[in-house]
C-alpha positions as CSV (number, residue, x, y, z in Angstrom):
1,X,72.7,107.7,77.7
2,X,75.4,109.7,80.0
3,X,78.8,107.4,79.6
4,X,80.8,110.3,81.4
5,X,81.4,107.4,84.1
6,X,82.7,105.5,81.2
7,X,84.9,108.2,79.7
8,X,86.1,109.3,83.4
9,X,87.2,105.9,84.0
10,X,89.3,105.3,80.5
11,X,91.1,108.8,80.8
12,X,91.7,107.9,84.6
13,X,93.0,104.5,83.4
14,X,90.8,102.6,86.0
15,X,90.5,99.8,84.0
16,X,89.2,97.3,87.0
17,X,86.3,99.7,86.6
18,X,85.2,99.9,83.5
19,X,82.9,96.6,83.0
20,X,80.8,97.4,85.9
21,X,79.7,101.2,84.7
22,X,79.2,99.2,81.3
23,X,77.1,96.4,82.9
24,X,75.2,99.5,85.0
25,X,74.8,101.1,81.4
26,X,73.4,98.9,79.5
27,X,70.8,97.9,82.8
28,X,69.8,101.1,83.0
29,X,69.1,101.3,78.9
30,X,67.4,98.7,78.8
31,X,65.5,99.5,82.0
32,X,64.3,103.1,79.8
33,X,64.0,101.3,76.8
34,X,66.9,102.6,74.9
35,X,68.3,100.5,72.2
36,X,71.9,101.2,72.2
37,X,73.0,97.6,70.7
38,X,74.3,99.6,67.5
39,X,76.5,102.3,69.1
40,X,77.5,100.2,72.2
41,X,81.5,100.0,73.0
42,X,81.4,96.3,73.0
43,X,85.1,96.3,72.4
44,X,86.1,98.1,75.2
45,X,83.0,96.2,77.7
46,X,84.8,92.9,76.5
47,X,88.2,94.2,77.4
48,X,86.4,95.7,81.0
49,X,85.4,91.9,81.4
50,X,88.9,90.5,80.7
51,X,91.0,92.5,82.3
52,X,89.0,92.3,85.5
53,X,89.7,88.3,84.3
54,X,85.9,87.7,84.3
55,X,85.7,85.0,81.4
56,X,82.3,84.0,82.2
57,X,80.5,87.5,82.3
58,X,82.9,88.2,78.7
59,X,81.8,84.8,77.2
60,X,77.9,85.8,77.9
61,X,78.8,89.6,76.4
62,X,80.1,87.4,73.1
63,X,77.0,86.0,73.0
64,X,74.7,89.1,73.2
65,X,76.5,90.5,70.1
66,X,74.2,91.0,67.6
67,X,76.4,88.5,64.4
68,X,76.2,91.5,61.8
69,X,78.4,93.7,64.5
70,X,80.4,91.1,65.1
71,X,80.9,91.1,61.3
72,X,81.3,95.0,60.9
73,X,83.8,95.0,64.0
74,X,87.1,93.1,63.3
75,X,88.9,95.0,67.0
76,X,85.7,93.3,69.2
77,X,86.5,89.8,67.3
78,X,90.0,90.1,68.0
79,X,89.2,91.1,72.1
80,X,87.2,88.1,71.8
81,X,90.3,86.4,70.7
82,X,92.1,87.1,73.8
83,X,89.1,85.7,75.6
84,X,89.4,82.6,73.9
85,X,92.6,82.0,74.1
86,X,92.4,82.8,78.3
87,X,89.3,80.4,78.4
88,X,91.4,77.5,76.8
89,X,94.3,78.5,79.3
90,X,96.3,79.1,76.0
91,X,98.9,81.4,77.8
92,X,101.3,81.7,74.6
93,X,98.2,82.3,72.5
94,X,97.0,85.4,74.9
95,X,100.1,87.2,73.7
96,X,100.2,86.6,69.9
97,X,96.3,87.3,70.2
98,X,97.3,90.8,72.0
99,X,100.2,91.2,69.2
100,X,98.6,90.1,65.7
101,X,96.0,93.2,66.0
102,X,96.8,96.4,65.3
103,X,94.7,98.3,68.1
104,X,92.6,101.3,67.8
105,X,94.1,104.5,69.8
106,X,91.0,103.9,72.0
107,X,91.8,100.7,72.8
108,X,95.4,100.5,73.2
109,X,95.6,101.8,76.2
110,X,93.5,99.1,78.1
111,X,95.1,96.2,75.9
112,X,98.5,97.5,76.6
113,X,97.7,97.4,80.9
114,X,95.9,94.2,80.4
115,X,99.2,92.7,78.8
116,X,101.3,94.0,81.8
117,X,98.7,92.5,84.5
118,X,98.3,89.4,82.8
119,X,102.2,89.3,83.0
120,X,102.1,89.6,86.3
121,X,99.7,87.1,86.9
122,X,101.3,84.5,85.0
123,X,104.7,85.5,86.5
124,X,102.7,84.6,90.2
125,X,101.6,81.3,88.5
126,X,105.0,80.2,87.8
127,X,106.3,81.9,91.5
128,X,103.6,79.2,92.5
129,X,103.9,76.2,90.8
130,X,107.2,76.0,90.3
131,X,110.5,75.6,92.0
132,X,112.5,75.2,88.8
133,X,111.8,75.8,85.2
134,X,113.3,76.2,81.9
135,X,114.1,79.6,80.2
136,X,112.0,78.4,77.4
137,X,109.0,77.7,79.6
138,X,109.4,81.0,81.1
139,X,109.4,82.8,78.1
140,X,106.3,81.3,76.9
141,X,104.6,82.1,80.1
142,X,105.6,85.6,79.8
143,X,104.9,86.7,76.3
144,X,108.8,87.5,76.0
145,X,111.8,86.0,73.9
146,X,114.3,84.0,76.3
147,X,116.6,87.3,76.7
148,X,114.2,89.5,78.4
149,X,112.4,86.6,80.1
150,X,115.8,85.4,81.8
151,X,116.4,88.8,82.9
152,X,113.1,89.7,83.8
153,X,112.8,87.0,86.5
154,X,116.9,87.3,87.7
155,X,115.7,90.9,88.1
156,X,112.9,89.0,90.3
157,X,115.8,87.4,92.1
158,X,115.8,83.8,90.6
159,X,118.6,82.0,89.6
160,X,119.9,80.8,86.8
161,X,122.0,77.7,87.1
162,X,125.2,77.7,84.2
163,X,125.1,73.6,84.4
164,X,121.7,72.7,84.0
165,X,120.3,76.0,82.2
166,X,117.3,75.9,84.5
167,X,115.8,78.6,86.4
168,X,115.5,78.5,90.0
169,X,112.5,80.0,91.4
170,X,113.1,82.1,94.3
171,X,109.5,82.5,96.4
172,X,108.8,85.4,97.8
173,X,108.2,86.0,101.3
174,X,104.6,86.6,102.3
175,X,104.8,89.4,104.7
176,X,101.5,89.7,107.2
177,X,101.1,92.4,108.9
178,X,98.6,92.0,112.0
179,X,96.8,95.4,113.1
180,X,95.5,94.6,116.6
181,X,92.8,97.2,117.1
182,X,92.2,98.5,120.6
183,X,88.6,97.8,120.2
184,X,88.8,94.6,119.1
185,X,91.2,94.0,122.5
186,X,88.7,95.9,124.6
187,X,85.4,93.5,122.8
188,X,87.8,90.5,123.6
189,X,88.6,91.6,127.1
190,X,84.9,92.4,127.7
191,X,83.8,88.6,126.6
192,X,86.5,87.1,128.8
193,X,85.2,88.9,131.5
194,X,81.6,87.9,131.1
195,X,82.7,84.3,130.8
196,X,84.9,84.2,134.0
197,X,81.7,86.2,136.3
């Protein structure tokens, strides 16, 4: 089975892509008749699934796993982990799931960028559903001790207010950008036209 779109997509760090070459993989070995369970990167599949925050399609992987590899593989158990905790909505268990396993140098890299993107979604959770919030909150939403989450969000241009000790949540401002297209006009024009003759 040629994985070179596999191993052109971890050394390029496109990590978004990397659960639909392994979905098209194992299609197209099953579609030849290749059983690849033993040898299969499940680890790095689940990882493709979660990252691209695909619980579903990673939930139905887990349960594909032949139970003896998920025996003899303790790094696709703990990936699994992190699918759990993200299928609970445990956000503070995400990160001690991501921490409490010592990572392959395979792997690393894609668990390392997944903990930085899953930042980034929680941090646009808490942009959303908050207006305040307490430093403590905030660091449990973003994997951090209270230090680095209260400066990580001033750097983000909150506030924190000395009296209370609550964070103010500053929203960002959604900036549209409308592209008129002169054919678009020109198809809008023409119609006007044809309704007004």
């Amino acid at each position: 089975m040629d994985t070179s779109q596999l191993n052109e997509a971890l050394t390029s760090k496109s990590f978004d892509k990397i659960a639909d070459i392994c979905d098209n993989l194992l299609l197209q070995g099953a579609a030849e008749g290749i059983d690849c369970q033993d040898e299969w990167p499940y680890t790095i599949h689940l990882l493709g699934h979660i990252y691209n925050n695909d619980i579903n399609s990673a939930r139905f992987l887990w349960k594909k796993i032949p139970a003896a590899l998920k025996e003899g593989r303790p790094e696709v158990v703990a990936v699994w982990r992190i699918g759990q905790k993200l299928w609970t909505r445990d956000y503070v268990g995400v990160y001690e799931a991501i921490r409490e396993f010592s990572w392959t140098p395979e792997v690393q890299p894609i668990v390392a960028s997944f903990a930085e993107l899953y930042r980034k979604r929680m941090f646009e959770l808490l942009l959303s559903a908050y207006s305040t919030i307490s430093p403590q909150d905030t660091a449990q939403f973003l994997g951090m001790n209270e230090n680095d989450a209260t400066n990580y969000v001033l750097q983000q241009g909150w506030v924190l207010d000395p009296a209370s000790q609550m964070l103010t949540v500053k929203k960002q401002a959604v900036v549209t950008e409308q592209k008129l297209d002169p054919s678009k006009l020109q198809r809008l024009t023409e119609y006007v036209f044809h309704l007004e003759h």
